[in-house]
MILO-132458 format. One line per 3 residues: number of its first residue (from 1); their letters; for each residue x, y, z of N, C-alpha, C. Coordinates in steps of 0.001 Angstrom, whole numbers. Last residue first. Layout:
NUM> a> X/Y/Z/X/Y/Z/X/Y/Z ~ ...
***
This chain:
120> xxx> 971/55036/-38370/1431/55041/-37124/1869/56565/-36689 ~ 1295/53662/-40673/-160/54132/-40402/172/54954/-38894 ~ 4125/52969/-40571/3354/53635/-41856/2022/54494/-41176
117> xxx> 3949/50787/-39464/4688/52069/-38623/4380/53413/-39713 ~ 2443/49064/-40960/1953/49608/-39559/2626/50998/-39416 ~ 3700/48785/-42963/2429/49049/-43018/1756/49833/-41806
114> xxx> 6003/46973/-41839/6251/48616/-42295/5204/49596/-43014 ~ 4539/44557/-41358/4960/45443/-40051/5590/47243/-40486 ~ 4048/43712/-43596/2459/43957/-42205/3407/45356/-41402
111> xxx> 6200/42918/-44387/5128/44176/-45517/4240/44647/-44433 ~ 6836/41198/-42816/7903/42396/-43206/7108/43798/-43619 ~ 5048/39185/-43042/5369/39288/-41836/6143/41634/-42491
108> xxx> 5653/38767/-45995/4177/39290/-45699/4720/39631/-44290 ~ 8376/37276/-45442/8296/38876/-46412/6710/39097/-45875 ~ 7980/35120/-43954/8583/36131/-43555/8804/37725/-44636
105> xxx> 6007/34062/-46109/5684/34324/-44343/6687/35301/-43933 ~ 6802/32516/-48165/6222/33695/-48163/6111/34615/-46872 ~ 7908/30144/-47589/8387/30802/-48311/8094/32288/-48621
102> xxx> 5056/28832/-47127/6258/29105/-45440/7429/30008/-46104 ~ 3674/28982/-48666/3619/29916/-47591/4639/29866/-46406 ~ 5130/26625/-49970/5179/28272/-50988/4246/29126/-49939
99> xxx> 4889/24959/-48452/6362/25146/-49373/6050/26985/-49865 ~ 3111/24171/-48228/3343/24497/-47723/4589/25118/-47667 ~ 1442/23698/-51156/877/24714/-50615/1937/25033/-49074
96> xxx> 3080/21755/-52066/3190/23040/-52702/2588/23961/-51615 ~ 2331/19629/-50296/3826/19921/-50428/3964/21912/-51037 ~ -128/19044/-50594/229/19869/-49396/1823/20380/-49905
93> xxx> -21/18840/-53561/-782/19899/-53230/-126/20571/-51639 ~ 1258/16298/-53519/1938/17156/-54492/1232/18408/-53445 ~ -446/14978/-51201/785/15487/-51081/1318/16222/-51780
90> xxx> -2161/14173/-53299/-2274/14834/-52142/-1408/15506/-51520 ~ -582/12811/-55236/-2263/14203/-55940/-1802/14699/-54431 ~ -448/10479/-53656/1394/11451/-54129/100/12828/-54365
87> xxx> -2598/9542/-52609/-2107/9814/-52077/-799/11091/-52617 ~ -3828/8390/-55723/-4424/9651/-54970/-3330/10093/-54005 ~ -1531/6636/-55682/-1733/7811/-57102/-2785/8671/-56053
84> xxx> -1952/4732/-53614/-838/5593/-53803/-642/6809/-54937 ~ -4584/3822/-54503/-4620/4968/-53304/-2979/5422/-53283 ~ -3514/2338/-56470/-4819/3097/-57226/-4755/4309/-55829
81> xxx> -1492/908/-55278/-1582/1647/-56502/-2567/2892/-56427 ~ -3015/-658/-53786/-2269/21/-53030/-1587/1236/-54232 ~ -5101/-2210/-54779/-5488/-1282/-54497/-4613/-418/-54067
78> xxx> -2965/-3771/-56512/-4094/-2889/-57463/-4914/-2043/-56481 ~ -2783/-5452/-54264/-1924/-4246/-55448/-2086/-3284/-55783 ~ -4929/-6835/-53852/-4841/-5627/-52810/-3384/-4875/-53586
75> xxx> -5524/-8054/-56200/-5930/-6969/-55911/-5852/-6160/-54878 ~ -3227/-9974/-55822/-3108/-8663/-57409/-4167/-7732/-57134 ~ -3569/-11220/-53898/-2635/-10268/-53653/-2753/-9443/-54714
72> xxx> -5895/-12752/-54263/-6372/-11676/-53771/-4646/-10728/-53602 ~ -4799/-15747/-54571/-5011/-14767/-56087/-5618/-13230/-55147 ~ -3707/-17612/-52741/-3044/-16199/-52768/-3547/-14990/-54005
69> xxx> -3795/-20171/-53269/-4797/-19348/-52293/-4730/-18026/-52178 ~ -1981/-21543/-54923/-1660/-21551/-53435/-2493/-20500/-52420 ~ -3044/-20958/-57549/-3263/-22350/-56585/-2512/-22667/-55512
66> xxx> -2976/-18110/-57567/-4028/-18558/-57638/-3844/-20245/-56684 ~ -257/-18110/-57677/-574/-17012/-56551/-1895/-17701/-56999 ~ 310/-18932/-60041/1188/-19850/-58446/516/-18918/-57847
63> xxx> -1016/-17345/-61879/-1450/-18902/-61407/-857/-19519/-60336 ~ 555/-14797/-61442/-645/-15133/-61573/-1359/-16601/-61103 ~ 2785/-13704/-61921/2904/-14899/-61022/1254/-15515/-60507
60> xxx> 2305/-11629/-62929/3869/-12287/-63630/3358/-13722/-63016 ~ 573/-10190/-61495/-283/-10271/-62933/1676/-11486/-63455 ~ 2824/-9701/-59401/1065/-10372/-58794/965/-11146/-60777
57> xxx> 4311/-7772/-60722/4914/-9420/-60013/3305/-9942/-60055 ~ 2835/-5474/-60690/3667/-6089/-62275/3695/-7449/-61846 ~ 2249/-5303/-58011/1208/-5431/-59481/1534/-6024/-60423
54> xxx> 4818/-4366/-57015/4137/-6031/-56589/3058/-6256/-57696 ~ 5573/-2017/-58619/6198/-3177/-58838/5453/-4483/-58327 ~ 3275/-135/-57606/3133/-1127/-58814/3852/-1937/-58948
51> xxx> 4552/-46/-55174/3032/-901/-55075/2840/-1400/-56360 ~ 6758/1385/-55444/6584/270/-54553/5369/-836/-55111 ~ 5427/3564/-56439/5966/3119/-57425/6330/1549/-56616
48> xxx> 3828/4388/-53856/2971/4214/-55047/4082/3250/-56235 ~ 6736/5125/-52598/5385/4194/-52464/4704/3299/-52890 ~ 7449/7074/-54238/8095/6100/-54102/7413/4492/-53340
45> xxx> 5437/8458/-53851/6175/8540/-55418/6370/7258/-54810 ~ 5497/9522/-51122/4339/9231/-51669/4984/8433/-52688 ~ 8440/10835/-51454/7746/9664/-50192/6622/8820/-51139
42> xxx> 8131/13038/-52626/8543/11738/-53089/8638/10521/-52525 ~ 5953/13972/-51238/5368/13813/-52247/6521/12742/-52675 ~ 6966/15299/-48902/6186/14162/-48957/6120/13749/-50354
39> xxx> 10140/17426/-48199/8969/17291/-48876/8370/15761/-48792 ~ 10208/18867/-44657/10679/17303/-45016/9462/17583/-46535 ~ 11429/20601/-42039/10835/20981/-43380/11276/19893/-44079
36> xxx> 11036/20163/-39117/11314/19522/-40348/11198/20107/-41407 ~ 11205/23157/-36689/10172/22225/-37632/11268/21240/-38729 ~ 13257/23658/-34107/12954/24642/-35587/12162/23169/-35905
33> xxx> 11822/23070/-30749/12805/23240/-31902/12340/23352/-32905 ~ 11476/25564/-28558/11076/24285/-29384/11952/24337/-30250 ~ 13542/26405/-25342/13002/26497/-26955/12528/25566/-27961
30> xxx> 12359/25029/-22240/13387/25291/-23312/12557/25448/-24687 ~ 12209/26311/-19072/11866/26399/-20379/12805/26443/-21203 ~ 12494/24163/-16283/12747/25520/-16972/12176/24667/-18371
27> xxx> 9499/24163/-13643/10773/23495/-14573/11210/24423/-15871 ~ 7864/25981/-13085/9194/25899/-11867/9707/25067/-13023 ~ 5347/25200/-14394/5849/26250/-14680/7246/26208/-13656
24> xxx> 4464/22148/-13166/4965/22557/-14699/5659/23981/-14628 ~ 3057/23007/-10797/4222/22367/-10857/5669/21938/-11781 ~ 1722/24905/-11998/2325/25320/-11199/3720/24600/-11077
21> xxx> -108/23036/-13046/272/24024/-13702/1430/24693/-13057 ~ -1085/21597/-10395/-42/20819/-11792/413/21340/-12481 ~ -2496/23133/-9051/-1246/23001/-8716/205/21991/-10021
18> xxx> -4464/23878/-11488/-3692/24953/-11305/-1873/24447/-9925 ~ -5666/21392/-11074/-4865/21437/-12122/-4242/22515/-12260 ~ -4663/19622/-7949/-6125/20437/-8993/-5031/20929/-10202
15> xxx> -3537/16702/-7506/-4348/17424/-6911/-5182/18395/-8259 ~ -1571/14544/-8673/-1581/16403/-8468/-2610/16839/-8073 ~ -677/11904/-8684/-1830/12875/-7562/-1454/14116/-7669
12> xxx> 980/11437/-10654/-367/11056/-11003/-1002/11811/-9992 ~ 3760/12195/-9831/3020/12614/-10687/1492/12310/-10837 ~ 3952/11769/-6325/3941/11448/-6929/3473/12093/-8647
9> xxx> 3894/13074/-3808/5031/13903/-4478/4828/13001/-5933 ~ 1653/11987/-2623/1564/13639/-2492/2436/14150/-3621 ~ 2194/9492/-2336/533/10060/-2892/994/11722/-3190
6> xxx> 3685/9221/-429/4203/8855/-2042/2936/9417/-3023 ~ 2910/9858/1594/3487/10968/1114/4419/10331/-198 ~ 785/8186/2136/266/9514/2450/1791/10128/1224
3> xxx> 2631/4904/733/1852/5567/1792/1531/7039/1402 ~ 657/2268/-1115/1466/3117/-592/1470/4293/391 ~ 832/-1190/0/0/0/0/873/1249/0
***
């Protein structure tokens, strides 16, 4: 059983959530760190190009994949294909769209702020 004052200093019994807040704010603060900037899309690519190679093999190996029970691998291929081509569509888009505002952000940031001292 444990006792009164493993209850007290333990993480799980914080009591109310302004003392847990509390207990959080006394540990120091460190800086997050800078983001990935990682593109997806050849991720995706490479995937999708993954998936047709087993397609090409599945439709090569057709009948040994039929009389060993296995004829459903050409269509889960064929599905990993068909959602790896939507998937890269998806990614092309996030890739661009984040690529070309995170590229933008610090000049609009620049234009806001000599707008201001402008109006000022």
């Amino acid at each position: 059983m444990p006792s009164d004052e493993d209850s007290e200093t333990s993480p799980a019994a914080s009591g109310t959530p302004k003392e847990a807040f509390q207990r959080v704010k006394r540990s120091p603060e460190l800086p997050a760190p800078e983001a990935v900037r990682l593109r997806m899309t050849p991720i995706a690519a490479t995937g999708t190009l993954l998936w047709t190679i087993a397609l090409i093999l599945t439709q090569l190996f057709q009948s040994e994949l039929a009389d060993s029970g296995r004829a459903w691998w050409g269509a889960c291929a064929l599905a990993g294909v068909a959602l790896g081509i939507f998937g890269t569509a998806v990614m092309a888009v996030f890739d661009r769209r984040h690529f070309r505002s995170s590229d933008e952000e610090p000049e609009a940031t620049d234009g806001s702020d000599a707008g201001d001292a402008q109006h000022a």
